[in-house]
C-alpha positions in Angstrom: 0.0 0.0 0.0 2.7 2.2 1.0 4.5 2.3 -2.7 1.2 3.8 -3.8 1.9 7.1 -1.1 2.9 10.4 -1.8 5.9 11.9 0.1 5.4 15.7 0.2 7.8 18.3 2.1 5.9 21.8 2.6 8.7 23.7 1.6 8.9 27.3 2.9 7.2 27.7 6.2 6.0 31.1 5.8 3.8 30.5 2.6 0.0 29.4 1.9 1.1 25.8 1.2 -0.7 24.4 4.7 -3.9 26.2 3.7 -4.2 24.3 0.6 -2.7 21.4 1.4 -6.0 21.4 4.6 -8.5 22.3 1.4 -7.3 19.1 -0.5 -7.7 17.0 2.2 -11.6 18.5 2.7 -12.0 17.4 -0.9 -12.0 13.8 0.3 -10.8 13.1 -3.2 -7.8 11.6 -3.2 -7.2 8.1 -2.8 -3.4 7.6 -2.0 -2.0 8.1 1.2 -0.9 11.4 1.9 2.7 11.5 4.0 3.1 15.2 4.7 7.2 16.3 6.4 6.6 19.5 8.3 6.5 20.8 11.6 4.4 19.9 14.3 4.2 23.0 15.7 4.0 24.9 13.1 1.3 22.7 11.7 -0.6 23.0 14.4 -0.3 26.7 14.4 -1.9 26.7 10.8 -4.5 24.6 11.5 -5.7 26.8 14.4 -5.7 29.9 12.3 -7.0 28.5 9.8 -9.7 26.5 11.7 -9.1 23.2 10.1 -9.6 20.3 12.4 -8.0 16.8 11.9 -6.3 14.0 13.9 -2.7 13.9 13.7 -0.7 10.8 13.3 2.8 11.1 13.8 5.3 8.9 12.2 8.5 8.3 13.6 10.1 5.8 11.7 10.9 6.3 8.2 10.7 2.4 7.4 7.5 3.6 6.2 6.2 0.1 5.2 5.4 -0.7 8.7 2.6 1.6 8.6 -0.7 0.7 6.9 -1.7 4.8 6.2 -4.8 6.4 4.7 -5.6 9.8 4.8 -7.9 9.5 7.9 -5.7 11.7 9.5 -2.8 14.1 9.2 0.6 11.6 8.3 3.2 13.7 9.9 7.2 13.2 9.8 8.0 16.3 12.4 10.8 18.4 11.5 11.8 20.8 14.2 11.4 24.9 13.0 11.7 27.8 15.5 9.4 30.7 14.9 8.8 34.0 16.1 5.4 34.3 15.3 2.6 33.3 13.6 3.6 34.8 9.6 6.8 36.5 9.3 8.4 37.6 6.5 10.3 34.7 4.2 14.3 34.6 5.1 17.4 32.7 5.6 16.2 32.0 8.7 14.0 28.9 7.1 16.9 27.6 4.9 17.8 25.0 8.1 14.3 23.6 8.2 13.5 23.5 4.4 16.9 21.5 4.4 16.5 19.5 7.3 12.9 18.3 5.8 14.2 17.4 1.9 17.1 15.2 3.6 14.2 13.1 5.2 12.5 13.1 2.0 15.4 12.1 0.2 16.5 9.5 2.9 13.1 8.0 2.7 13.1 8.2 -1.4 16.6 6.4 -1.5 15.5 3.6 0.7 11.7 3.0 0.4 9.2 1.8 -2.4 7.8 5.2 -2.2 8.2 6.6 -6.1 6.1 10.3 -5.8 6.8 13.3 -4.4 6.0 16.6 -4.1 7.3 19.7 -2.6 5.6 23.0 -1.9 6.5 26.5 -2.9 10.1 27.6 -1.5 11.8 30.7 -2.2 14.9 30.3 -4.2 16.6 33.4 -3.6 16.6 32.8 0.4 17.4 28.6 0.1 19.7 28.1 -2.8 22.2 31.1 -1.8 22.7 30.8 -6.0 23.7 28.0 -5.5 21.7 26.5 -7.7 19.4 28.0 -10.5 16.4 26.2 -9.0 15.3 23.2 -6.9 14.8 21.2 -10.0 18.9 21.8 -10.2 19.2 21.2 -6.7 17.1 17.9 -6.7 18.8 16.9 -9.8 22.0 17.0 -8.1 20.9 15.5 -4.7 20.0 12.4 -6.9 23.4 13.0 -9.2 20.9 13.5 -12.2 22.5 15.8 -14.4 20.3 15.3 -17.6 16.9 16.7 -16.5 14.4 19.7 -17.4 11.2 21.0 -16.4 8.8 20.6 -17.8 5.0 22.5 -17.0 2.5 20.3 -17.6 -1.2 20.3 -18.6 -3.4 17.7 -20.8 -3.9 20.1 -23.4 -0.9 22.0 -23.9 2.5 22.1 -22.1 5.9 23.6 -22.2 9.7 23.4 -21.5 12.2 25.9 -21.0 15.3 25.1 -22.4 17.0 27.3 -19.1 15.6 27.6 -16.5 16.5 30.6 -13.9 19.4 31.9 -15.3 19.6 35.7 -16.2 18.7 36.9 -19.9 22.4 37.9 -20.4 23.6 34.4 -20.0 20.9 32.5 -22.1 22.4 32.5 -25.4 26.1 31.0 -24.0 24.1 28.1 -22.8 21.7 27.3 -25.8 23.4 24.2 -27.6 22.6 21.3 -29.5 22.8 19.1 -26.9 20.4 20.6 -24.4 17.8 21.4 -26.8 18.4 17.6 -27.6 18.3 16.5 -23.8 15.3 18.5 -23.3 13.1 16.8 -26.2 14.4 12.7 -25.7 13.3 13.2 -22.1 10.0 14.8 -23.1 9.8 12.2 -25.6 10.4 9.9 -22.9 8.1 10.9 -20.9 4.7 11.4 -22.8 5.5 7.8 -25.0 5.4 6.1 -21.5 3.5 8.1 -19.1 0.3 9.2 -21.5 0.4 7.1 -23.8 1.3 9.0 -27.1 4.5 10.4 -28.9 4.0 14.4 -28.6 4.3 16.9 -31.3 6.9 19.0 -30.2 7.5 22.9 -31.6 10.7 24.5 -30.7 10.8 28.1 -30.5 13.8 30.7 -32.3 15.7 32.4 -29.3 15.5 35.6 -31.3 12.5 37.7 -32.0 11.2 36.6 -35.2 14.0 33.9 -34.9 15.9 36.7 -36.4 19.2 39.0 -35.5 20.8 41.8 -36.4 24.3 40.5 -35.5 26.9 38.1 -37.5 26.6 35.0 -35.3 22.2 34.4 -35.2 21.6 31.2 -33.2 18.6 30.4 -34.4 20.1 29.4 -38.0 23.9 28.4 -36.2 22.6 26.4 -33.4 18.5 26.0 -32.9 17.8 25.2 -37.0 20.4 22.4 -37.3 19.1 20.8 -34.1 16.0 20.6 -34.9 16.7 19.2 -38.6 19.4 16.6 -36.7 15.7 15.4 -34.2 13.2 15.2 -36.9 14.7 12.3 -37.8 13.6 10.0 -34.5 11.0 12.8 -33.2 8.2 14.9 -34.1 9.8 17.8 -34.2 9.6 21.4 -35.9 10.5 24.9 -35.7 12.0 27.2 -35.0 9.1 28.8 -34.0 8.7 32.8 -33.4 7.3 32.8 -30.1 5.4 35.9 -30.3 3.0 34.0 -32.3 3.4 30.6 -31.2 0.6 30.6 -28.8 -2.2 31.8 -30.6 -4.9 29.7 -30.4 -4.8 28.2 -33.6 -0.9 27.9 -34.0 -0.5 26.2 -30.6 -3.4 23.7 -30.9 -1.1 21.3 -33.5 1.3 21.2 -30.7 1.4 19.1 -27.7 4.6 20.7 -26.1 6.5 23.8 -27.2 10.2 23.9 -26.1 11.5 27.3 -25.6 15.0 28.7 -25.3 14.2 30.7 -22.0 12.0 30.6 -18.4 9.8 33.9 -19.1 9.6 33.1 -23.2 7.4 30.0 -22.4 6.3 30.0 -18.6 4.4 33.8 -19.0 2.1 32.6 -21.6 1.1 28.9 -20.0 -0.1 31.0 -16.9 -1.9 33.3 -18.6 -3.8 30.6 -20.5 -4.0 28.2 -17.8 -3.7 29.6 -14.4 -3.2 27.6 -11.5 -4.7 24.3 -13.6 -0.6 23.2 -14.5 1.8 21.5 -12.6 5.9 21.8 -12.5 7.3 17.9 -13.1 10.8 17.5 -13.2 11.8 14.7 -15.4 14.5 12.3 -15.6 14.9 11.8 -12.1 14.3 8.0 -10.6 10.9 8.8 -8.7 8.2 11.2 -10.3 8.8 14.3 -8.5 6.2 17.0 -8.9 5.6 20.9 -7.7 2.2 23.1 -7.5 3.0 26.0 -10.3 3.3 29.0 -8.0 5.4 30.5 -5.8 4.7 30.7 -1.8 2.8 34.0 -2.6 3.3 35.8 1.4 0.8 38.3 0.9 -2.0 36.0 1.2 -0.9 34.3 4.5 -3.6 33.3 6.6 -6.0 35.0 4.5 -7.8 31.3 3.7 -8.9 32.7 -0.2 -5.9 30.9 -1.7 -6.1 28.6 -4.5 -5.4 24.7 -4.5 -6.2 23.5 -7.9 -2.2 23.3 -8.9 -1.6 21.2 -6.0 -5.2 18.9 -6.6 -3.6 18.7 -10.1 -0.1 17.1 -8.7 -2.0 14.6 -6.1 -4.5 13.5 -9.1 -1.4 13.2 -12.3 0.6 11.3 -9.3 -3.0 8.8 -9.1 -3.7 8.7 -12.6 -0.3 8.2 -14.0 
């Protein structure tokens, strides 16, 4: 029963992942055990605020096959965190906990049956000290992955940045042939043996209009012979100008569009899907899975916040 569970760390302490993470568990939809590292204390502070009541069972070995779970109550692995108050404002002074919490996760992912896992919202600038461009890097690297990419997913349309959080000026010096490459065998991968179908994949030009007015223009150097080199073993085309790319009837032919850059793909799929998309990092050896938002502080406590990206991770984790 237990290799059917989902492990989930709540990630920054001072963000509205508790509040949706109680409104998931009201939906009384989900069907796999629910194993939830946090604090005690601080999970009992939410739950107060928040008025949410629900038993707590507390587990304190990670050998989590001797427990037969449901979600009848709260799963807990208690990580200790020291707070002030009841919301204060997101710093360093989390970075111990969030780290204490994804070595438990990671101990447990190493050595149990357990294959899913999420993790809430955390805030990059305060946990990775740069460090690391994201936690997709930084979970890659725990797991000595160093082929994987992000990929933000939803049934009808979904997208991959070919970087991830690096700054604008240092995009083009990491475009290549063999990341582009990386990025579409994996999301090849991915949808041929998790959904069921090979994806048509359009891969967008890293200029505008897949044009420049310099000597060296990667989108005919770099992005053009890449994609010529693919179409060969995947459904591949492009490159794409991605002002025009997601238009409704351009982007319904394509099941994924690759894109050379975090803002060229990630603003639009928000705009047309909201919170209904979830972050999966592929490529790793257990499906590991992220609600598409960040831990949005000035909503604490407020109760209005949404939790259909994190419904969305529990029910893909289910289905797939």
């Amino acid at each position: 029963m237990n290799s059917k569970a989902i492990l989930i760390v709540s990630g920054e302490p001072n963000s509205i992942f508790l509040e949706i993470y109680f409104k998931i568990l009201k939906t009384k939809k989900i069907a796999s055990p629910l194993i939830l590292i946090t604090s005690e204390k601080l999970l009992k502070l939410h739950m107060k605020k928040l008025k949410f009541k629900k038993k707590i069972r507390f587990l304190k070995d990670i050998n989590l096959e001797k427990y037969n779970l449901d979600n009848k109550s709260i799963n807990l692995i208690d990580v200790e965190y020291k707070y002030d108050k009841k919301f204060e404002k997101i710093s360093k002074k989390s970075k111990i906990f969030i780290q204490k919490s994804f070595d438990v996760a990671f101990k447990i992912l190493k050595q149990n049956k357990i294959k899913r896992f999420i993790n809430g919202p955390i805030s990059k600038k305060h946990f990775l000290n740069n460090k690391f461009l994201g936690i997709t890097e930084y979970i890659s690297n725990s797991f000595y992955k160093k082929k994987t990419c992000m990929l933000i997913y939803n049934k009808k349309l979904s997208v991959c940045p070919v970087t991830t959080h690096l700054p604008i000026k240092l995009v083009s010096k990491k475009i290549s042939k063999k990341n582009i490459s990386d990025k579409v065998i994996l999301i090849n991968n991915f949808y041929e043996k998790k959904i069921g179908f090979i994806p048509k994949i359009a891969i967008l030009g890293l200029n505008p209009h897949c044009e420049s007015i310099h000597k060296y223009n990667e989108d005919d150097k770099i992005i053009k012979p890449t994609i010529k080199y693919l179409k060969a073993k995947y459904d591949v085309s492009g490159p794409y100008s991605a002002d025009t790319i997601f238009l409704k009837n351009n982007r319904k032919k394509f099941d994924v569009i690759i894109g050379m850059y975090h803002d060229q793909v990630l603003t639009p799929i928000k705009t047309l899907f909201e919170y209904d998309a979830i972050n999966i990092t592929l490529g790793l050896p257990f499906e590991r899975i992220s609600p598409d938002h960040g831990p949005n502080e000035k909503m604490l406590g407020k109760n209005i916040s949404n939790p259909l990206s994190l419904l969305r991770a529990i029910q893909f984790l289910e289905k797939h």
